[in-house]
PQR file of N, CA, C, O and H, with PARSE charges and radii, in Angstrom:
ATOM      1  N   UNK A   1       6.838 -23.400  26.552 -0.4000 1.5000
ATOM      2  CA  UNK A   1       6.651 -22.403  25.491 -0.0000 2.0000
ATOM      3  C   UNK A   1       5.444 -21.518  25.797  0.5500 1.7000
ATOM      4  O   UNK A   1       4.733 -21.200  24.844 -0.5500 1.4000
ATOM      5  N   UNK A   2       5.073 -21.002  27.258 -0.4000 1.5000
ATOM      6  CA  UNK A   2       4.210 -20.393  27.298 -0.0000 2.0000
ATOM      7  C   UNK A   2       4.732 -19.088  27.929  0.5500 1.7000
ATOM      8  O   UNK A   2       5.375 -18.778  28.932 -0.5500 1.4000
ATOM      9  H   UNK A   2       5.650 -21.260  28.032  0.4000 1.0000
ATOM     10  N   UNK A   3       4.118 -18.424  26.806 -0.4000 1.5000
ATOM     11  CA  UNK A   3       4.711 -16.316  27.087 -0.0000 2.0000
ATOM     12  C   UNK A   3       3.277 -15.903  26.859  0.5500 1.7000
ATOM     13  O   UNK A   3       2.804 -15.323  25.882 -0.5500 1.4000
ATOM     14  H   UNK A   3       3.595 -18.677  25.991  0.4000 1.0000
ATOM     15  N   UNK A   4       2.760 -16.266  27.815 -0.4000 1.5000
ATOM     16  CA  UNK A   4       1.203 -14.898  27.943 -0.0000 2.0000
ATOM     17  C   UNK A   4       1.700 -13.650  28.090  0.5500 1.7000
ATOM     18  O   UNK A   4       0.775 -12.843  27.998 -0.5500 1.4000
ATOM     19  H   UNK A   4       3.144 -16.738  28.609  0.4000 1.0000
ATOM     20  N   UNK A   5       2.627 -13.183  28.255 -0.4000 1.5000
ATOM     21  CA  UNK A   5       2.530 -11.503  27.799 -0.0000 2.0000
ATOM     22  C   UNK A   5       2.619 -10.926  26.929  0.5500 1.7000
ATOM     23  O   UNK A   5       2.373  -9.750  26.662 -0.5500 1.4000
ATOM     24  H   UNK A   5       3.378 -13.839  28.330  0.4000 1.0000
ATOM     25  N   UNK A   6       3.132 -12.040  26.204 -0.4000 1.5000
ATOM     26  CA  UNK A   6       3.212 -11.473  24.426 -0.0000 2.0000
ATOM     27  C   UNK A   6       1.669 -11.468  24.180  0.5500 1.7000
ATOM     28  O   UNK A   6       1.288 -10.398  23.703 -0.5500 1.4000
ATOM     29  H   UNK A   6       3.333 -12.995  26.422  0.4000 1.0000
ATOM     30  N   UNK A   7       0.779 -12.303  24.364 -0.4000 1.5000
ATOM     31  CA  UNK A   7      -0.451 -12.071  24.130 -0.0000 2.0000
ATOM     32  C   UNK A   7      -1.520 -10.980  24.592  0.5500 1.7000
ATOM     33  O   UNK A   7      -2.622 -10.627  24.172 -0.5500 1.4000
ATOM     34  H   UNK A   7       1.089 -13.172  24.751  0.4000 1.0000
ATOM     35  N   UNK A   8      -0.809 -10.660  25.496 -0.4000 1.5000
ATOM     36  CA  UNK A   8      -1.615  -9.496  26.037 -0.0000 2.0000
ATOM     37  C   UNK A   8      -1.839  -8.505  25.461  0.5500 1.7000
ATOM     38  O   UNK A   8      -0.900  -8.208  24.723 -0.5500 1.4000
ATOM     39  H   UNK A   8       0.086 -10.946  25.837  0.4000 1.0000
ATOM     40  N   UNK A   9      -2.645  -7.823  25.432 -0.4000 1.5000
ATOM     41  CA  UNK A   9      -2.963  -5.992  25.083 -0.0000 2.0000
ATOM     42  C   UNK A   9      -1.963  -5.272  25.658  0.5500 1.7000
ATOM     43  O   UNK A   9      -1.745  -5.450  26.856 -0.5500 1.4000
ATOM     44  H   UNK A   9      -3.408  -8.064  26.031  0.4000 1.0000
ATOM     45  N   UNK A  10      -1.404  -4.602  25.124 -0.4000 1.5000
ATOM     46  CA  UNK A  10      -0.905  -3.221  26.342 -0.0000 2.0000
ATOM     47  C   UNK A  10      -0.752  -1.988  25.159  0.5500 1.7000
ATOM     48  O   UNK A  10      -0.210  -1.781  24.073 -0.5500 1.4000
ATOM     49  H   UNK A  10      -1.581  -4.458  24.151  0.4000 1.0000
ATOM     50  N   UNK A  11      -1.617  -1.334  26.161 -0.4000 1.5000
ATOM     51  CA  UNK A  11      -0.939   0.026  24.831 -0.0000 2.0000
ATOM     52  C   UNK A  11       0.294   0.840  24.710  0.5500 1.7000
ATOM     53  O   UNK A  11       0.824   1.437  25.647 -0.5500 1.4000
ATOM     54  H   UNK A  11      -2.056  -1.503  27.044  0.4000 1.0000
ATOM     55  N   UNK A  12       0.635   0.823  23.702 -0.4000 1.5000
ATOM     56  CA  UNK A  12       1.799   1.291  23.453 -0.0000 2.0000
ATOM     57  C   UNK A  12       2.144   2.521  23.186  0.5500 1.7000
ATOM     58  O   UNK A  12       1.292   3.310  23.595 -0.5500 1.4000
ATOM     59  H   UNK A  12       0.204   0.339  22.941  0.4000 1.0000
ATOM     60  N   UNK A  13       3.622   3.349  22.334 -0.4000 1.5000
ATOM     61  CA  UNK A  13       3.256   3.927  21.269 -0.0000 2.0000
ATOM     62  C   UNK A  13       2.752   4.485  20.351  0.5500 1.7000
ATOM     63  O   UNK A  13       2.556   5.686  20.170 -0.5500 1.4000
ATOM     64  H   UNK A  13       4.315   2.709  22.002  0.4000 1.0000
ATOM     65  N   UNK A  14       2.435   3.274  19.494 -0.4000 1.5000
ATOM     66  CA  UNK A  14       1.711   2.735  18.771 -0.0000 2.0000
ATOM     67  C   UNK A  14      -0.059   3.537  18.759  0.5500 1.7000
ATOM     68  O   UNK A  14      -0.644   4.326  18.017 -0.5500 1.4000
ATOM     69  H   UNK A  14       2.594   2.297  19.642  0.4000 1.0000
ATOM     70  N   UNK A  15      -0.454   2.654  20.250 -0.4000 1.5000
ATOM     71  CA  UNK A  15      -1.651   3.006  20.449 -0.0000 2.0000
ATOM     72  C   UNK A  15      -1.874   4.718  20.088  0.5500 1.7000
ATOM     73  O   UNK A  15      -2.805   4.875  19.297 -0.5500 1.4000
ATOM     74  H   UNK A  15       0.020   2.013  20.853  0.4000 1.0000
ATOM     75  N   UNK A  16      -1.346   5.733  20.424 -0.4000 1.5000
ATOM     76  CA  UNK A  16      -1.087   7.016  20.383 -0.0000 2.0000
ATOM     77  C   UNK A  16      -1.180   7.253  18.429  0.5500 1.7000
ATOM     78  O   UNK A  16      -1.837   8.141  17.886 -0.5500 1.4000
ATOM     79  H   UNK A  16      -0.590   5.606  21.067  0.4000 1.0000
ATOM     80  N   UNK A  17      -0.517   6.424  17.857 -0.4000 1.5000
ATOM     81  CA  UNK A  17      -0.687   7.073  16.394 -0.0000 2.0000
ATOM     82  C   UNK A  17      -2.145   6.605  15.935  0.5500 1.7000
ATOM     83  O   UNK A  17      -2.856   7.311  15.220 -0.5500 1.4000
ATOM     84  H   UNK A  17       0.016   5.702  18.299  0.4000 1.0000
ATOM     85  N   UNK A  18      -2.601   5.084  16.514 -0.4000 1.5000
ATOM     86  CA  UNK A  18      -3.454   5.313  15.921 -0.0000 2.0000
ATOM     87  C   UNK A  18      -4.969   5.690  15.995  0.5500 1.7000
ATOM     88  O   UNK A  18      -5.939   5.579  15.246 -0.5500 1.4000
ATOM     89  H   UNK A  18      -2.024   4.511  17.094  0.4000 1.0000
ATOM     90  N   UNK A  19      -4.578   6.482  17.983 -0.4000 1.5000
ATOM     91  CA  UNK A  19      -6.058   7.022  17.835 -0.0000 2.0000
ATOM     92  C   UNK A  19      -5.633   8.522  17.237  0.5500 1.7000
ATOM     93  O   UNK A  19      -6.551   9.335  17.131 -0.5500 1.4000
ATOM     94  H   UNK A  19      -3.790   6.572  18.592  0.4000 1.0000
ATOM     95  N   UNK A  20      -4.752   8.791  16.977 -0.4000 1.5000
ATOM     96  CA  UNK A  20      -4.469  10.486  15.698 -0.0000 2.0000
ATOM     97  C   UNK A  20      -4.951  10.023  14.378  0.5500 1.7000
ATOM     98  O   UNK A  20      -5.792  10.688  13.773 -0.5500 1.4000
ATOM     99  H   UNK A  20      -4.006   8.130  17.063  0.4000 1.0000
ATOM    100  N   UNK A  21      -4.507   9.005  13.931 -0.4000 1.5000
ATOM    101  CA  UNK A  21      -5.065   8.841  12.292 -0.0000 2.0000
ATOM    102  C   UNK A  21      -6.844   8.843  12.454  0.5500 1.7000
ATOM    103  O   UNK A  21      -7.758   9.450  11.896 -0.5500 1.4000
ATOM    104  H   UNK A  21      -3.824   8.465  14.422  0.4000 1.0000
ATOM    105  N   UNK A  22      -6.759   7.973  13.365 -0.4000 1.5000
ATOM    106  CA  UNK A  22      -8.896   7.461  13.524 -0.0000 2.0000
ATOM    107  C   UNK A  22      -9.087   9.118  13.530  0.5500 1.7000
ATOM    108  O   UNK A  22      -9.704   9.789  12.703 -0.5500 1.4000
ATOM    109  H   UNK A  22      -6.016   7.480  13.818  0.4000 1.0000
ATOM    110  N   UNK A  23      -8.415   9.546  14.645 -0.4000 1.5000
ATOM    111  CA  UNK A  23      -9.227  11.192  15.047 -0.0000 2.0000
ATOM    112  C   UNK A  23      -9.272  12.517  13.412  0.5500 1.7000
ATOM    113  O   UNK A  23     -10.071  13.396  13.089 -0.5500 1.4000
ATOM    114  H   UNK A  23      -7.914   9.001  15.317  0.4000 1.0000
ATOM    115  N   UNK A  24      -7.974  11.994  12.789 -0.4000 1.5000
ATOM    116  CA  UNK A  24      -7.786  12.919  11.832 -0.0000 2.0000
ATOM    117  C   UNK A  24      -9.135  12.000  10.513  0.5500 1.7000
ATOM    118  O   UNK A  24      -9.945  12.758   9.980 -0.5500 1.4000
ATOM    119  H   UNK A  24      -7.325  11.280  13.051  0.4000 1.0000
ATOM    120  N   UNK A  25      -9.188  10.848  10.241 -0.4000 1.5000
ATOM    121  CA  UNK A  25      -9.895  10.492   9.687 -0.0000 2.0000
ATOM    122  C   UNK A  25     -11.378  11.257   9.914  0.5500 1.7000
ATOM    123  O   UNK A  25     -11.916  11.967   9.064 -0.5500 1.4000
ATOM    124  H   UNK A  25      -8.530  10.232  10.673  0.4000 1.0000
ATOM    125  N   UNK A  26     -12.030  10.890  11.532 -0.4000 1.5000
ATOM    126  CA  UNK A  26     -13.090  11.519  11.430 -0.0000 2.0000
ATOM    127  C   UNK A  26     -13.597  12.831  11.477  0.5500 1.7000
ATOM    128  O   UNK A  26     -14.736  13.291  11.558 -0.5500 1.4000
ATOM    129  H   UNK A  26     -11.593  10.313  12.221  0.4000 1.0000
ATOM    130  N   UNK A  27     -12.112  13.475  11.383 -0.4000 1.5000
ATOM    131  CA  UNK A  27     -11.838  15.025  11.509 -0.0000 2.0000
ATOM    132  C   UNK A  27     -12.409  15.800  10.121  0.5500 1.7000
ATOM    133  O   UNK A  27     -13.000  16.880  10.127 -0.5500 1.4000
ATOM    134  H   UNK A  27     -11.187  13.102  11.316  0.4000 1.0000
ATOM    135  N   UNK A  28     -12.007  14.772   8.610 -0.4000 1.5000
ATOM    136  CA  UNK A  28     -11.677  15.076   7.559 -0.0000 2.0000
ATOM    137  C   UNK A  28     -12.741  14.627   6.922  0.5500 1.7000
ATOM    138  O   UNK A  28     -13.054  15.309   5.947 -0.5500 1.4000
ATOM    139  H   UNK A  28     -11.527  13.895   8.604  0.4000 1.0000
ATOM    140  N   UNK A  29     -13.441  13.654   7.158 -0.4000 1.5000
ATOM    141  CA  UNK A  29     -14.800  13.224   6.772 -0.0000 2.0000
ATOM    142  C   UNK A  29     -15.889  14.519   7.312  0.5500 1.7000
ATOM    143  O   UNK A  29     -16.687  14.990   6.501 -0.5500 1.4000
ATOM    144  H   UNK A  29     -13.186  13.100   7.950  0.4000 1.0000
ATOM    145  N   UNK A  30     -15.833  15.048   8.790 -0.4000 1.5000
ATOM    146  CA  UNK A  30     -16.786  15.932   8.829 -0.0000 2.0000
ATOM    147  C   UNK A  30     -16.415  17.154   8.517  0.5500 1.7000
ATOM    148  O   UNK A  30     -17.280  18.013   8.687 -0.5500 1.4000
ATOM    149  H   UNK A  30     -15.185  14.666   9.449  0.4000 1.0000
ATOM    150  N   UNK A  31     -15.334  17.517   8.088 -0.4000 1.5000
ATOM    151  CA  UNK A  31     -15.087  18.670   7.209 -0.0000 2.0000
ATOM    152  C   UNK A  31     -15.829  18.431   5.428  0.5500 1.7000
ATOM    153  O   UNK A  31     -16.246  19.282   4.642 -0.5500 1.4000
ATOM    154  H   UNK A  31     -14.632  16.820   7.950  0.4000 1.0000
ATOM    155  N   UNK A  32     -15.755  17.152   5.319 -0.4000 1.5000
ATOM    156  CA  UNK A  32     -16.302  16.545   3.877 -0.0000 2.0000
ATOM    157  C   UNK A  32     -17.326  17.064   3.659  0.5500 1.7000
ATOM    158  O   UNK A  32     -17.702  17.902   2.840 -0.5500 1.4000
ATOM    159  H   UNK A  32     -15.416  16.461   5.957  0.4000 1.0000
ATOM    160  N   UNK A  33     -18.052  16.193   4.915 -0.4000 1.5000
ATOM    161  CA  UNK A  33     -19.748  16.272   5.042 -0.0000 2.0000
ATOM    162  C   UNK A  33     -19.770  18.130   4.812  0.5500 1.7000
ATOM    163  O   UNK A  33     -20.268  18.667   3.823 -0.5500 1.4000
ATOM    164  H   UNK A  33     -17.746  15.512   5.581  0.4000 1.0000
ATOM    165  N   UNK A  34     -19.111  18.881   5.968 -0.4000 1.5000
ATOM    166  CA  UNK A  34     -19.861  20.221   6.007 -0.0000 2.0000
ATOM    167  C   UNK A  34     -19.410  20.535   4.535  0.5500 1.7000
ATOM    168  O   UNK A  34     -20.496  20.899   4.084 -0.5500 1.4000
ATOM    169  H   UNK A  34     -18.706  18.444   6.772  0.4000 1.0000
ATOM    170  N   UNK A  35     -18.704  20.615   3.695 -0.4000 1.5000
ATOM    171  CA  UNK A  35     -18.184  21.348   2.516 -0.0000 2.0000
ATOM    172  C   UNK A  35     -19.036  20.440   1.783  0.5500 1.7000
ATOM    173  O   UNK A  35     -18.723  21.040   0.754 -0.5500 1.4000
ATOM    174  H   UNK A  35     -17.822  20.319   4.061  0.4000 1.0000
ATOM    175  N   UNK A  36     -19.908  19.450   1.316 -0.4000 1.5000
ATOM    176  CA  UNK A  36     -20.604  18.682   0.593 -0.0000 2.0000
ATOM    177  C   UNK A  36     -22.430  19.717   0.464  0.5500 1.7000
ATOM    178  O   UNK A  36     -23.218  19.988  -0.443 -0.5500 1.4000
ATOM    179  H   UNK A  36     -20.162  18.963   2.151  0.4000 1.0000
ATOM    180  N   UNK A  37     -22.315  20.038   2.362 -0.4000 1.5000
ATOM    181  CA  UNK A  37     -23.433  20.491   2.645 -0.0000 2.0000
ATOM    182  C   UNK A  37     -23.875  21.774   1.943  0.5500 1.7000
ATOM    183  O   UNK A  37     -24.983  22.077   1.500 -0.5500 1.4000
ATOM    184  H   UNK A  37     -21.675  19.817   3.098  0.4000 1.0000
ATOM    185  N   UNK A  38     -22.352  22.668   1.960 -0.4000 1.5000
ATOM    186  CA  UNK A  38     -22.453  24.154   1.884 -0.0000 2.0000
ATOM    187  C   UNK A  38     -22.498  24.199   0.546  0.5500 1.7000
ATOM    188  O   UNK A  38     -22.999  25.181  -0.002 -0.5500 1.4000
ATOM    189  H   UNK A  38     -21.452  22.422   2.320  0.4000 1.0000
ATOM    190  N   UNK A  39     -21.994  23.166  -0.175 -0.4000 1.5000
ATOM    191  CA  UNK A  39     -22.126  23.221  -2.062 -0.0000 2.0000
ATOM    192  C   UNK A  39     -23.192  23.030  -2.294  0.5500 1.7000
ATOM    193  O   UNK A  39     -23.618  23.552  -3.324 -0.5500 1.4000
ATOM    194  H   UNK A  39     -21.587  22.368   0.270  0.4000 1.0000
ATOM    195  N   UNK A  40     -24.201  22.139  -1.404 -0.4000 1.5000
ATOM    196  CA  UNK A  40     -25.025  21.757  -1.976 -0.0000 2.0000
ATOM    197  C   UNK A  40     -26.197  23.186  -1.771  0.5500 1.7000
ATOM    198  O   UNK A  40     -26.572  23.829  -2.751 -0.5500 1.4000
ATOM    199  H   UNK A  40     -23.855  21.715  -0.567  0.4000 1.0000
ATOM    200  N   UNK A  41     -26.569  23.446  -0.611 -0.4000 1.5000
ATOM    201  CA  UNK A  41     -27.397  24.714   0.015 -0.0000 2.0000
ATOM    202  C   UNK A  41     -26.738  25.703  -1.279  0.5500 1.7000
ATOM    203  O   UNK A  41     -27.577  26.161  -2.055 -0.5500 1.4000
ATOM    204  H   UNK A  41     -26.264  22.923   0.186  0.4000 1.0000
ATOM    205  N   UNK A  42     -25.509  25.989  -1.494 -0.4000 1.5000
ATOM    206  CA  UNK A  42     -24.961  26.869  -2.905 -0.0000 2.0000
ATOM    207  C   UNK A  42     -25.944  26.879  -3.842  0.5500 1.7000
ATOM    208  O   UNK A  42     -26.536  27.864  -4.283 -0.5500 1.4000
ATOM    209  H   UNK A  42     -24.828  25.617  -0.864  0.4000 1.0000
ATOM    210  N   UNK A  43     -26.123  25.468  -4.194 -0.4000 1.5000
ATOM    211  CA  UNK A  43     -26.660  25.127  -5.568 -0.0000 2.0000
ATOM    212  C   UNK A  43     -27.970  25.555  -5.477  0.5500 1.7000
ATOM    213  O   UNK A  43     -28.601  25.770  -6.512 -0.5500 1.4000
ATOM    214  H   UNK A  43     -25.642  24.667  -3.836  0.4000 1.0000
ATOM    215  N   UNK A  44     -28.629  25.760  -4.037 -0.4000 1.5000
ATOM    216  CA  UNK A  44     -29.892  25.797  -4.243 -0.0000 2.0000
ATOM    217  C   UNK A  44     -30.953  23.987  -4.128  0.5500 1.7000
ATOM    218  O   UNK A  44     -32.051  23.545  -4.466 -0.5500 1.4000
ATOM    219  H   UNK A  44     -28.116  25.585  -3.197  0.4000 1.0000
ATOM    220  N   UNK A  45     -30.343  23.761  -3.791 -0.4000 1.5000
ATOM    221  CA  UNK A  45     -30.533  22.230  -3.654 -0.0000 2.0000
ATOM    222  C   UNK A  45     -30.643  22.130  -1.729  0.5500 1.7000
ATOM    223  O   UNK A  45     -29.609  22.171  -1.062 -0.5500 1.4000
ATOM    224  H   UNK A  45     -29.451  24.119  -3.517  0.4000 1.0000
ATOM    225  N   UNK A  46     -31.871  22.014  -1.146 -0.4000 1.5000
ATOM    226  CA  UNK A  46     -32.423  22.645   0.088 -0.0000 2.0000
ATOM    227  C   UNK A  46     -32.990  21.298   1.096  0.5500 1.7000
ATOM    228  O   UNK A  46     -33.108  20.304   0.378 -0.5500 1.4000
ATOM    229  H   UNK A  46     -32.711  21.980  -1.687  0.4000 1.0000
ATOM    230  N   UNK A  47     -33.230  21.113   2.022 -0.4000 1.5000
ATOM    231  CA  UNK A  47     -33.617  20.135   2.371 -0.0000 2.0000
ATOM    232  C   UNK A  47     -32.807  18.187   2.110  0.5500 1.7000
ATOM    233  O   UNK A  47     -31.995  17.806   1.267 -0.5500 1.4000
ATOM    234  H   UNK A  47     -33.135  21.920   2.605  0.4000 1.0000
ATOM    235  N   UNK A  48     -33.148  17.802   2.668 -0.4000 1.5000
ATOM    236  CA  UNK A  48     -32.345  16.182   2.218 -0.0000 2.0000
ATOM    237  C   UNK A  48     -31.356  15.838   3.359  0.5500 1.7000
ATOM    238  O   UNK A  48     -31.161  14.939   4.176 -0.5500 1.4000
ATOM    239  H   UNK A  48     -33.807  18.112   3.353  0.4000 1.0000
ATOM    240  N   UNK A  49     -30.951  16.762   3.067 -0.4000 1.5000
ATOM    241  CA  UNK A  49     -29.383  17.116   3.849 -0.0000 2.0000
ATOM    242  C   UNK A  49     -29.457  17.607   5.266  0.5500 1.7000
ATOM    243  O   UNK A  49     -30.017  18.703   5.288 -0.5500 1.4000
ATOM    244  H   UNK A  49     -31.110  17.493   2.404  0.4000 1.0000
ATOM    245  N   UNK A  50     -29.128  17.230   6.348 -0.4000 1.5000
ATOM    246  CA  UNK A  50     -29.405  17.878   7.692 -0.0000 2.0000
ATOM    247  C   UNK A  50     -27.997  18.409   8.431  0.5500 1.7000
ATOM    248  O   UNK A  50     -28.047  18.960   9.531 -0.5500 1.4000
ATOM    249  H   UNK A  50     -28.674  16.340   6.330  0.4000 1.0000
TER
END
């Protein structure tokens, strides 16, 4: 009952969607950050923020 290849890594597919979600994730967070930034500099609210 030994299948070491099932255990193995291999990238797949798979692998492909989920470095797009990670990439769109950290895509959408630093769109966050900059639109968090630009409201805030808006407000007059200066410094803190880099």
């Amino acid at each position: 009952m030994s299948q070491p290849e099932r255990y193995t890594w291999r990238p797949g597919p798979w692998s492909a969607v989920v470095i797009a979600v990670l990439t769109c994730a950290a895509t959408a967070a630093a769109d966050t950050a900059a639109q968090a930034k630009e409201i805030l500099s808006l407000s007059g609210v200066r410094g803190g923020l880099v």
